[in-house]
Backbone as ProteinMPNN parsed JSONL, in Angstrom:
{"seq_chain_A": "XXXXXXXXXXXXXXXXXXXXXXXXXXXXXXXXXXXXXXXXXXXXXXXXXXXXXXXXXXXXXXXXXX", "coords_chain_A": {"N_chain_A": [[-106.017, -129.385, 100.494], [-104.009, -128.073, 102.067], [-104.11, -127.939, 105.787], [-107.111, -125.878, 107.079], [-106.923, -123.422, 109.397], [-108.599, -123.511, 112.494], [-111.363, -121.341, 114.582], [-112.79, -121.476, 116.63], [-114.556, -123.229, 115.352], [-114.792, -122.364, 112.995], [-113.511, -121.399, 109.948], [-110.579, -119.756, 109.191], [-109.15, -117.652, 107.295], [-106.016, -116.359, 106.183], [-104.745, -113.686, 104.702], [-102.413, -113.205, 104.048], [-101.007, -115.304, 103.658], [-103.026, -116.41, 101.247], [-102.352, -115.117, 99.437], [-99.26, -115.666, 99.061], [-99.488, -118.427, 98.572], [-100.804, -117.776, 96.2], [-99.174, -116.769, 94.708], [-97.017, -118.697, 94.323], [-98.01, -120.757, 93.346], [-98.8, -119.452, 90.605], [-95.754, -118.553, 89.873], [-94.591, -121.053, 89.558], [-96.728, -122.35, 87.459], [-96.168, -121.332, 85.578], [-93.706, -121.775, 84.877], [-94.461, -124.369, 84.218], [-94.953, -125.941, 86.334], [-92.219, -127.111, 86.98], [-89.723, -128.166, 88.962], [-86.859, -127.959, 88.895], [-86.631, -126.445, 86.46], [-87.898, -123.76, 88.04], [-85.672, -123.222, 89.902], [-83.648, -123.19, 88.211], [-83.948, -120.868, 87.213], [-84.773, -118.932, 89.763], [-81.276, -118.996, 90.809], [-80.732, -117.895, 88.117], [-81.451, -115.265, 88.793], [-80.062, -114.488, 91.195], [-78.162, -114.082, 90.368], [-78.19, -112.107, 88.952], [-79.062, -110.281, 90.28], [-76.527, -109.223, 92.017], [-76.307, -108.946, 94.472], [-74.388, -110.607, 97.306], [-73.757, -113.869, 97.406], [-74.107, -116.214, 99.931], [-72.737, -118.936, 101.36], [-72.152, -122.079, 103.074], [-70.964, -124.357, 102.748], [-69.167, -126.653, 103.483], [-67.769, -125.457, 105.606], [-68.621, -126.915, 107.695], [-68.045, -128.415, 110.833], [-66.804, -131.337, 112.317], [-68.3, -132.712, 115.1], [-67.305, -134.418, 118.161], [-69.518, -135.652, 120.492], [-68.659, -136.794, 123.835]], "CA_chain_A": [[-104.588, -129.527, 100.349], [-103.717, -127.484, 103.719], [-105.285, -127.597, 106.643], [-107.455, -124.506, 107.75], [-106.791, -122.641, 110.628], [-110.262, -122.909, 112.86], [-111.872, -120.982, 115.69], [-114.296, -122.037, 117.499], [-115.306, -124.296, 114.394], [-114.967, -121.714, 111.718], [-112.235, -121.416, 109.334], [-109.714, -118.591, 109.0], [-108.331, -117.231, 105.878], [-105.055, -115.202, 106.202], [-104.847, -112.802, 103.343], [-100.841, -112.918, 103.808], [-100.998, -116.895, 103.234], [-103.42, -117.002, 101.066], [-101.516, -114.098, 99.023], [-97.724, -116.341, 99.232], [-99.827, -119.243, 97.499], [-101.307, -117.615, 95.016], [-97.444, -116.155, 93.905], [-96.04, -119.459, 94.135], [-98.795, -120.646, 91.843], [-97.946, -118.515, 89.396], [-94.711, -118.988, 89.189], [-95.157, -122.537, 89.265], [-97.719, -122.534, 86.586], [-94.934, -120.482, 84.726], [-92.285, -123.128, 84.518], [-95.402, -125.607, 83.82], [-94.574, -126.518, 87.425], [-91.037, -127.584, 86.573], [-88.551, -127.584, 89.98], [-85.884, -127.598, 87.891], [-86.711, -124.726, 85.776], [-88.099, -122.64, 88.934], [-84.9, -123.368, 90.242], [-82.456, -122.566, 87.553], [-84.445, -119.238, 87.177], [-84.035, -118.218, 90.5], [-80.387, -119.131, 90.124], [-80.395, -116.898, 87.196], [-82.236, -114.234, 88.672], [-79.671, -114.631, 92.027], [-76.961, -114.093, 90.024], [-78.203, -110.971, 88.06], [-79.038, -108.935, 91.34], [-75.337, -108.581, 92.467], [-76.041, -108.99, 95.678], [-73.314, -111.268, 97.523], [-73.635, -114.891, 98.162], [-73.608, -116.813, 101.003], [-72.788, -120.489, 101.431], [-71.746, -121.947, 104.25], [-70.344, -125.688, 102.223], [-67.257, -126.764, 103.547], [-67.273, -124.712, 106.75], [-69.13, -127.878, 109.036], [-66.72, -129.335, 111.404], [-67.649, -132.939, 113.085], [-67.979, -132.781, 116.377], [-67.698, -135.634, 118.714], [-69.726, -135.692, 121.89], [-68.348, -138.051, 124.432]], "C_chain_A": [[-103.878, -129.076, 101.624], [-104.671, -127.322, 104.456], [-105.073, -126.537, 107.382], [-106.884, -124.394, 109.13], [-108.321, -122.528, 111.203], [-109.862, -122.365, 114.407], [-112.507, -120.717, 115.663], [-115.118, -122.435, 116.603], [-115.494, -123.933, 113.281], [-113.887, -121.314, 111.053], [-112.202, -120.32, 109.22], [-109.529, -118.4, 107.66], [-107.876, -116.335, 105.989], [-104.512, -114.81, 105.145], [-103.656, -113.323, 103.211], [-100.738, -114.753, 102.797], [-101.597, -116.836, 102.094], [-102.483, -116.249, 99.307], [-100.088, -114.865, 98.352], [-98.441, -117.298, 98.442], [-100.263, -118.576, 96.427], [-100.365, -117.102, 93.893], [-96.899, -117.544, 93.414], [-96.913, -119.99, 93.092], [-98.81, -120.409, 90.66], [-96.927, -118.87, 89.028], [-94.433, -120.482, 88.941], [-95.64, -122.905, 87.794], [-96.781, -121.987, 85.457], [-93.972, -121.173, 84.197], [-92.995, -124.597, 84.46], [-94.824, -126.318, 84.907], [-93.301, -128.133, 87.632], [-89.859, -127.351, 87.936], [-87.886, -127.191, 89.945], [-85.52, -126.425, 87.435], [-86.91, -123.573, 86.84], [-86.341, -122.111, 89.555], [-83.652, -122.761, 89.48], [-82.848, -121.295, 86.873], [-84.235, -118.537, 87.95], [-82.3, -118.449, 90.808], [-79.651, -117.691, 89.594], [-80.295, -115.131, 87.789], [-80.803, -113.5, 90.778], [-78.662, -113.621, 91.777], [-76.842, -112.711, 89.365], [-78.177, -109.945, 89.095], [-77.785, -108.597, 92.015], [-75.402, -109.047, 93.51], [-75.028, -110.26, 95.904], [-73.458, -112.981, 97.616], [-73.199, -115.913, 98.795], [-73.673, -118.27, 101.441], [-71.32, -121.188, 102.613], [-71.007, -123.599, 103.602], [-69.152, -125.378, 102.919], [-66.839, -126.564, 104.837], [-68.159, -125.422, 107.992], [-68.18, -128.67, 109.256], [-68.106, -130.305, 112.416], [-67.599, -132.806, 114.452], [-68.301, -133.727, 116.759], [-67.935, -135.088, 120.011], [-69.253, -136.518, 122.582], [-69.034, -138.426, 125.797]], "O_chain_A": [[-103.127, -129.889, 102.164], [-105.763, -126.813, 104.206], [-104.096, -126.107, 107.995], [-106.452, -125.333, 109.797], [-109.159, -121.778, 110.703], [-108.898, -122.592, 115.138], [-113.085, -119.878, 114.972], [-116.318, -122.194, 116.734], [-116.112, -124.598, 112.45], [-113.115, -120.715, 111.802], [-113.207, -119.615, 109.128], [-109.905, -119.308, 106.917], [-108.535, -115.295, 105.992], [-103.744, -115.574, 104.561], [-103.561, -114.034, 102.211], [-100.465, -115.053, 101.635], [-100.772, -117.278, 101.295], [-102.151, -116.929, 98.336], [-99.847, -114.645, 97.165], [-98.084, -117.149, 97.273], [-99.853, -119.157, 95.422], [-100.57, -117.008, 92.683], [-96.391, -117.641, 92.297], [-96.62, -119.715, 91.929], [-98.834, -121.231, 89.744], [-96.832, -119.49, 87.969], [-93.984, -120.828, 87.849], [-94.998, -123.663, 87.068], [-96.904, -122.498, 84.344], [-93.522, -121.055, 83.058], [-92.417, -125.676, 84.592], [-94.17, -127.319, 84.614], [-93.355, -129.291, 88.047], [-89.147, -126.35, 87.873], [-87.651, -126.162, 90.579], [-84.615, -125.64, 87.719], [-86.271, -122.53, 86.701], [-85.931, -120.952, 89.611], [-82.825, -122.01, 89.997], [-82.117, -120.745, 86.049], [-83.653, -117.49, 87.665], [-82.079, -117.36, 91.338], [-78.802, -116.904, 90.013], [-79.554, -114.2, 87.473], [-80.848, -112.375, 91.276], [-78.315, -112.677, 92.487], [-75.755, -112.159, 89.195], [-77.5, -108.921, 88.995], [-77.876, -107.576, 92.697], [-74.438, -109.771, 93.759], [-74.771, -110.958, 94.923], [-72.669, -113.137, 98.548], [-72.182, -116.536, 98.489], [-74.736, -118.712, 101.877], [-70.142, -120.888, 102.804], [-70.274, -123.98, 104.515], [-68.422, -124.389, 102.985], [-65.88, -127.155, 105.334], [-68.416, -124.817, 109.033], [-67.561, -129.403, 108.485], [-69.251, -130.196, 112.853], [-66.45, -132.814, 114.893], [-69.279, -134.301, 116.28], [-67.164, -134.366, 120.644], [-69.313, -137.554, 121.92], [-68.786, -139.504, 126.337]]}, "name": "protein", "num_of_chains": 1, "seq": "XXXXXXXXXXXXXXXXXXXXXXXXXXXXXXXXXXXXXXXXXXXXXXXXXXXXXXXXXXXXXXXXXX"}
């Protein structure tokens, strides 16, 4: 599905990577790998931590090169 990382003809495996798939997996597998649902969970989960957010809609101006 991804391609390895080699050197000098022998494949890598980076814990951190292999670590980040095996989360998303999960949660994936969680929402019966639903976009949707992942989506309107984090959402949910956005909205519960307080923290502020930041959206930048609205605030792109057109510029013309000439």
């Amino acid at each position: 599905m991804y391609a390895p990382r080699t050197h000098g003809g022998l494949k890598m495996k980076d814990p951190i990577i292999q670590e980040v798939r095996a989360a998303r997996e999960k949660l994936a597998a969680r929402f019966n790998f639903n976009v949707k649902s992942i989506c309107e969970n984090a959402r949910k989960n956005q909205k519960k931590s307080g923290h502020p957010v930041v959206s930048f809609a609205g605030k792109r101006k057109n510029i013309i090169c000439t």
